[in-house]
N, C-alpha and C positions, 0 to 999 in steps of 0.2 A: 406621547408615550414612546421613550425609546428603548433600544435593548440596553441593560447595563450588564455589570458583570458582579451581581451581586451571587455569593452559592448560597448555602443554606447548608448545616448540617441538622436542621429538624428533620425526623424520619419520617418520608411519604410511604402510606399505605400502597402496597401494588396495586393495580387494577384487579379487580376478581370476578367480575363479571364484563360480556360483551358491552354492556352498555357504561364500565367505567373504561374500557380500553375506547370505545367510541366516542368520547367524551375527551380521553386524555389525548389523542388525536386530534379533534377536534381543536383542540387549545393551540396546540403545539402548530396544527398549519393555519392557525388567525392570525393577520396581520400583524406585523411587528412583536409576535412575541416570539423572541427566542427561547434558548434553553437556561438561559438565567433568568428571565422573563418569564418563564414558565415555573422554576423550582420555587422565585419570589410571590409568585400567585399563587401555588398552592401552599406554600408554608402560611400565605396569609389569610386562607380561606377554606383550606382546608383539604377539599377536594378540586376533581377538576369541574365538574359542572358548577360547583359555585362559583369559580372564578369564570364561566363564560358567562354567569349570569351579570356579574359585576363587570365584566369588563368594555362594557360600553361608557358606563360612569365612568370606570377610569380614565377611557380614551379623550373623555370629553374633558374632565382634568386638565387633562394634560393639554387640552387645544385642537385636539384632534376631534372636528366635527362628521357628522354621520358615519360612525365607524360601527363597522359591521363585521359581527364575529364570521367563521367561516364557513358556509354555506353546509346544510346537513349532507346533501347531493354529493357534493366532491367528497367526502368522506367517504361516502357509499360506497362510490366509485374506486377509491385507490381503496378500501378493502374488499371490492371483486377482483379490482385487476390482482390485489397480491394473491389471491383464489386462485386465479386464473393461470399463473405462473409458477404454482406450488412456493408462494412465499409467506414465512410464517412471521407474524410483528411480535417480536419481542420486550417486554416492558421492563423497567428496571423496579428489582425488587421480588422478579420471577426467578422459580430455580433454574431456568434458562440463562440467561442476564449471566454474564460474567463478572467475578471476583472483581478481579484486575480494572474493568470499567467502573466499576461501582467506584472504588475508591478516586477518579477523577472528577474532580467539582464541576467542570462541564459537561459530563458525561450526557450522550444522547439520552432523553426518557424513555422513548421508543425509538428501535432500530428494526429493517426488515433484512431478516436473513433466507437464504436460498440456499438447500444441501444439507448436510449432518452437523444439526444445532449439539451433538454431544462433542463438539471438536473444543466447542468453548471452555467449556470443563476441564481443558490439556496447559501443561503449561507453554506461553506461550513468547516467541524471540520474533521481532520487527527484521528487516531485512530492507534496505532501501537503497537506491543510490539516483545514478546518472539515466537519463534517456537514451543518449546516445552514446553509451555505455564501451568502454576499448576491449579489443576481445582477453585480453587479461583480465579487466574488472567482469567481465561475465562469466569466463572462467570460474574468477572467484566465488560468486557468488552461488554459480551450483556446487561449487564443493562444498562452502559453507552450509547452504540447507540440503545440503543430501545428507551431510554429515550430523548436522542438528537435528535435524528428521530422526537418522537410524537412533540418536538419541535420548529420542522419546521427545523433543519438542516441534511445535507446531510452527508454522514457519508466515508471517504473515505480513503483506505487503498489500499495492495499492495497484497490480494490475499493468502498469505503466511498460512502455518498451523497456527495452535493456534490461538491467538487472532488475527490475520488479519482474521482468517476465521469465527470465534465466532463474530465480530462484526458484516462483511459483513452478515452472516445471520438475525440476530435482524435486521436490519435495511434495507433487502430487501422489504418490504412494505413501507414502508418511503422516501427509498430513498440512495443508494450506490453507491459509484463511485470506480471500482478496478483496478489501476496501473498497468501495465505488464512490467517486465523487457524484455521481447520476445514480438516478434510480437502480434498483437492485435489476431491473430488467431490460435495461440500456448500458451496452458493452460500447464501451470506449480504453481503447482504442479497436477499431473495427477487426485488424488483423488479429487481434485477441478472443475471437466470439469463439471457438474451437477450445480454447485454454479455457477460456469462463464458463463453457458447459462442461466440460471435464472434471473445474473446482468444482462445481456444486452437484458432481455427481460424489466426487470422493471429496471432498473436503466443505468448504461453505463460502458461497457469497453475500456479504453484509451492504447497508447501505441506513444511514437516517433519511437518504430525500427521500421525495414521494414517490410511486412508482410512474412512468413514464418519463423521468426528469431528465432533461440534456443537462451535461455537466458545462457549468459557467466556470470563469477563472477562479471566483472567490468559494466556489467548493472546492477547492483543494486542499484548501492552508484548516478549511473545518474536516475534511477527508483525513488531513494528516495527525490530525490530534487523537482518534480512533486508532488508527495503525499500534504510534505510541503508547495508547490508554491500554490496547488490550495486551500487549508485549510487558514483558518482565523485564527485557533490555533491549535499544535500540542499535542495531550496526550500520554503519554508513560503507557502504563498497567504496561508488566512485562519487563523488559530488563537488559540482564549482564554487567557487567563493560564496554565490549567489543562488541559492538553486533550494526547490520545495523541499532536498535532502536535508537539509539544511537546519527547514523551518520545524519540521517532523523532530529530529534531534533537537532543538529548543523545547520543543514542547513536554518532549520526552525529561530533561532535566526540570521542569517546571512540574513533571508531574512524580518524581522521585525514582524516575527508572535510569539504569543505568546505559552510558554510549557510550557506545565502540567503535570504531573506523579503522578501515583499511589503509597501511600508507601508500601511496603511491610516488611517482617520480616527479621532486622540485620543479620541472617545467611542462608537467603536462596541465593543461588547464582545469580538467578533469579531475582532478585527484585535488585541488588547491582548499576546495573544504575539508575533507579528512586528513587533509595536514593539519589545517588550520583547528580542527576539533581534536587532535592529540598534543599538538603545540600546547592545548586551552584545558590538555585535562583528562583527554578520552582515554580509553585504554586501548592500547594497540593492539591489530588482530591479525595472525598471520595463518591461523588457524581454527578450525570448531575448538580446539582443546584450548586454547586461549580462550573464549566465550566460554566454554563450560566453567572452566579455571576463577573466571570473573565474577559468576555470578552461582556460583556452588553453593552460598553458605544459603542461599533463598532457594535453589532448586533441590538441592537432595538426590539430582538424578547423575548419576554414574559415567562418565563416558564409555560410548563403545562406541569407536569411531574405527570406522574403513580403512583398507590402504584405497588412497588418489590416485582410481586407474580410472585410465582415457574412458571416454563413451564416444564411442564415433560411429555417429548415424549412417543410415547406409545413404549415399551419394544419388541422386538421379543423373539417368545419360547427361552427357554435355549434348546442347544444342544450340544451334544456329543462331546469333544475337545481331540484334539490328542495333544502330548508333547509339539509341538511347539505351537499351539493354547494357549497352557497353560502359555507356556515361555512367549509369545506375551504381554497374557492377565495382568501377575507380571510387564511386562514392561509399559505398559496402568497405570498400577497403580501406580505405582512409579515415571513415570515422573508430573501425575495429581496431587502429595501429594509433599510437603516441611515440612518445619519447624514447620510453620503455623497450628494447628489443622483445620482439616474437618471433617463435620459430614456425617458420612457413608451413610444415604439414602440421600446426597446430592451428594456424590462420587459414589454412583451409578446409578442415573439421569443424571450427566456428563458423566458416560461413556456409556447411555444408552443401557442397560442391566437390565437381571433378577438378585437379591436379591439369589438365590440360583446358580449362573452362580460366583457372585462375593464372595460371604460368603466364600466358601471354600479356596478359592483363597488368602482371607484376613488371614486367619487362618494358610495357609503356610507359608505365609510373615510373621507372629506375630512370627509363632516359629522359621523363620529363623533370624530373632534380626534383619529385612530391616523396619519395622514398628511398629509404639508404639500405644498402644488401651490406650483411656486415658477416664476419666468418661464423661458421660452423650452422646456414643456414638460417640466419636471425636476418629480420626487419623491423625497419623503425620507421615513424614518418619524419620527413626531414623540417 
């Protein structure tokens, strides 16, 4: 019995009691069945306890000897631990359960959310890009969800360094929604645990694993199809030819929502997807009013977009850096700089820091030929 990718548009009954949410649970973490594995079971049986009743027969079917549905215990258990964490399991077909998921044929059956389940209810824009994001695409990206924010949309990503996490900030007052590929109560990335309790005090953290789950590589590319599902359109900041920004935007056009990408500069490697998805179709984004612009005829909501004034965090003292602090700090700099010129007291409000912390720093690099000073205060990396 393997997973296929059969949907189903026959209409499942929600769960309506504990013991149908305990049950559809149940299904969903036995063995080999996924979430089309799971819609083709109960489209053909009905409910969910009939299909755990059946599906040992099935297993056997198929060649799959002693197979065993999954244990009633572990159920128990990941619905104390979401207790225990103030996480609530959302079922599809609840007036929880968002629109916009509904209508994706893979869509999770159960998802656990943590935070302000009314956030679902908003409309809502994808936001993704690079890890190691250049301080321009990060830039970008809080303008863009500051700016979608003040505009009534919710702003929703997966958590990730760089611009997932540049966004998810701007757009904590507004309004954030952040993806886990792990359990809803396992923060990955670690330097994130600060930001993921903040979302889900004002905004919400979602997750289909179970709770306690470390995130593997092959929950990503199922983490990315959520992002997409619950968004009305997908934006790509920065992403490389090759990169999960990528896959999210695939999935996004497979699921009928609309992409959008940032351009960036011909030789940064960084920007070589969001060429590559405007080259292919996307709609070019130089602005929130561009986004709004895109996808008006499905939103109805109005711009009221900001003027693009600085935020510049307040700096701590410079202090005293050992070799490695040093090496760190060149790495800091170099991943933040491309092709692209930036202008220096903008690269060092990105990496919020003192002006005499980063100067020196800039002056090593200039003489080692890793970065070019170019008039009127700009850097590029060479």
């Amino acid at each position: 019995m393997t997973e296929d990718h059969h949907s189903s548009t026959h209409p499942q009954l929600p769960p309506t009691t504990e013991e149908d949410r305990f049950a559809w649970l149940r299904l969903l973490r036995s063995r080999r069945v996924g979430v089309s594995t799971f819609n083709r079971l109960m489209h053909e049986h009905g409910s969910a306890q009939a299909a755990l009743n059946a599906l040992p027969e099935i297993a056997r079917a198929a060649g799959v000897e002693r197979y065993e549905i999954c244990p009633e215990g572990v159920i128990h258990a990941e619905l104390n631990a979401g207790r225990a964490v103030g996480a609530q399991l959302v079922a599809r077909g609840t007036p929880s359960y968002p629109n916009s998921l509904t209508e994706v044929a893979d869509a999770p059956p159960l998802f656990w959310a943590k935070g302000q389940l009314e956030i679902l209810q908003k409309p809502m824009i994808a936001l993704v890009g690079a890890r190691n994001a250049s301080s321009l695409g990060t830039r970008m990206a809080r303008a863009l969800a500051r700016d979608l924010g003040q505009s009534g949309f919710v702003v929703v990503s997966g958590l990730a360094r760089g611009v997932d996490t540049a966004a998810h900030l701007a757009a904590l007052d507004t309004g954030t929604i952040a993806v886990f590929a792990s359990g809803v109560d396992v923060i990955y990335p670690v330097e994130n645990t600060q930001l993921a309790h903040d979302i889900a005090q004002k905004g919400l953290c979602v997750s289909e694993q179970p709770l306690g789950l470390s995130p593997q590589a092959r929950h990503f590319p199922a983490r990315n199809r959520i992002i997409s599902g619950l968004a009305r359109a997908v934006i790509v900041v920065e992403a490389a030819a090759k990169s999960g920004s990528l896959i999210t935007a695939r999935n996004a056009l497979d699921q009928g929502r609309d992409v959008l990408a940032v351009p960036g500069h011909p030789f940064d490697a960084r920007a070589a997807g969001c060429n590559m998805l405007i080259r292919d179709g996307a709609q070019l984004v130089r602005s929130a009013e561009d986004v709004i612009e895109a996808i008006s005829d499905l939103s109805g909501i109005q711009p009221q977009i900001q003027p693009d004034l600085p935020n510049i965090p307040a700096a701590p003292p410079p202090r005293k850096r050992s070799l490695r602090d040093v090496s760190d700090l060149h790495m800091q700099i170099l991943n933040r700089l491309g092709p692209a010129p930036v202008a220096e007291d903008q690269l060092i409000r990105d990496l919020k820091a003192e002006s005499a912390e980063i100067t020196p720093a800039l002056v090593d690099l200039e003489l080692d030929g890793k970065i070019t000073r170019q008039s009127g205060g700009l850097l590029s990396r060479s």
